[in-house]
Structures are given as C-alpha cells and as structure tokens.
N, C-alpha and C positions, 0 to 999 in steps of 0.2 A: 533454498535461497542462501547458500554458502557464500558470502559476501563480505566484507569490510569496508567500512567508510570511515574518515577519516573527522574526529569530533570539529564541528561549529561549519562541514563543509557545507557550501551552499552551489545550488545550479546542478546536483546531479540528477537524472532521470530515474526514478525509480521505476520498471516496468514489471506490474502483478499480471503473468498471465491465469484464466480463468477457464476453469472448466466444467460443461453440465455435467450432470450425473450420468450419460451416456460417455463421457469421455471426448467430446464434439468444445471446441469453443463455445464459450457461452455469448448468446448473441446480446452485445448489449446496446440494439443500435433502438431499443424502447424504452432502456432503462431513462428514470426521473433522475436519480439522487446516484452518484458514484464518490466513495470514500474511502480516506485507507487511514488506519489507527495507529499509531505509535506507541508503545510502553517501554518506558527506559527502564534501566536495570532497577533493582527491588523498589518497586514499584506499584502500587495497584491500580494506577487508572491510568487512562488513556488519551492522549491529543487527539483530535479526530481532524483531519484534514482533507477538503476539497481533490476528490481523480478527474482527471477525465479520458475521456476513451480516446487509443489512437484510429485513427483512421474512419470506417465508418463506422465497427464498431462489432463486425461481423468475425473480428478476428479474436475477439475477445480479452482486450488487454486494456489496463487500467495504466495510467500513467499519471505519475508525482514527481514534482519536481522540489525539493529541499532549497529550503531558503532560510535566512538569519533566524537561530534560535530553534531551529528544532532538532538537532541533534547537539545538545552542549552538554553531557557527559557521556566518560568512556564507561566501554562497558557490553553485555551483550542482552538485545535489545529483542524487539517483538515486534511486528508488524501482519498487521492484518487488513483483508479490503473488506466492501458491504456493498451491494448493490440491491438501490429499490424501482423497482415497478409498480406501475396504479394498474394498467387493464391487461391481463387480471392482476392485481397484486401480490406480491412478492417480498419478501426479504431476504436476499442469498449473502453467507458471509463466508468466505476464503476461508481456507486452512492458516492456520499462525505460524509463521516462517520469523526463525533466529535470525541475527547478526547481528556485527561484533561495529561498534564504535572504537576506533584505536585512537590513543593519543597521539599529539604532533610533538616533534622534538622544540619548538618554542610557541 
C-alpha cells in the first residue's frame, strides 16, 4: 500500500483489499464486525475505526473513508483491517501496510 495522503485530509476512500489463505477474496458477505486501525508514527496504540464492505462483499474489500482528526500528524503511519465472524467464528486480521502522511504547504 505505497500511498501518501495528505495530513488533516478528510473524504478519502481508503480501499483494504482482503485475501483467504488460498489466495481467493475473502468472502465477507457473513462477516459481523469490519475494522481498520490506525497507528501514527512513534506510537503504540491504535484508533480503531468502523469499514464497511463494498459491494456485496464477495469481492472482498473493506472500505474507510477519513474524516476530521484522523490523520493530524505527518509522518509514516500503519494501517491494518480485522474482520469477525459468529457462525463459525472467526478473527481474521490483514497484513499491516505503511504510508506516509505529508505535510501541506499552509
């Protein structure tokens, strides 16, 4: 996820796609709970914010959209998703993917 976004931006789609362990989209059209984390630079915890799935869910992508206050410093940052299931249950969590908050010139 080689990306840059632009610190305090708001309205961008962040789109996690997801994949089983066979390499197939992960179907998330069962999933209960979809989330994706944030960790700003030196830092040890986490934001945790509401995804939801596009489409019906079969294609397996997690969508966030950034809104006021969640990227307000630069810097290069962390982001990961969580998807839970009840029957049967489940806790699957993404790979943790960089990028780079950049400054605006005012």
């Amino acid at each position: 996820m080689a990306v840059t976004l632009k610190v305090g931006v708001i309205g961008v789609e962040i789109v996690m796609p997801l994949t089983a362990s066979n390499g197939r989209p992960l179907d998330l059209t069962t999933a209960v709970a979809m989330k994706v984390y944030f960790r700003a630079p030196e830092t040890t915890g986490a934001s945790e914010k509401v995804a939801s799935k596009i489409g019906s869910g079969k294609e397996g992508k997690l969508l966030y959209v950034t809104v006021a206050g969640d990227l307000p410093v630069t810097g290069e940052w962390r982001i990961q998703s969580r998807v839970l299931y009840d029957n049967p249950p489940r806790d699957l969590w993404s790979s943790i993917y960089p990028f780079i908050v950049a400054p605006n010139l005012v």
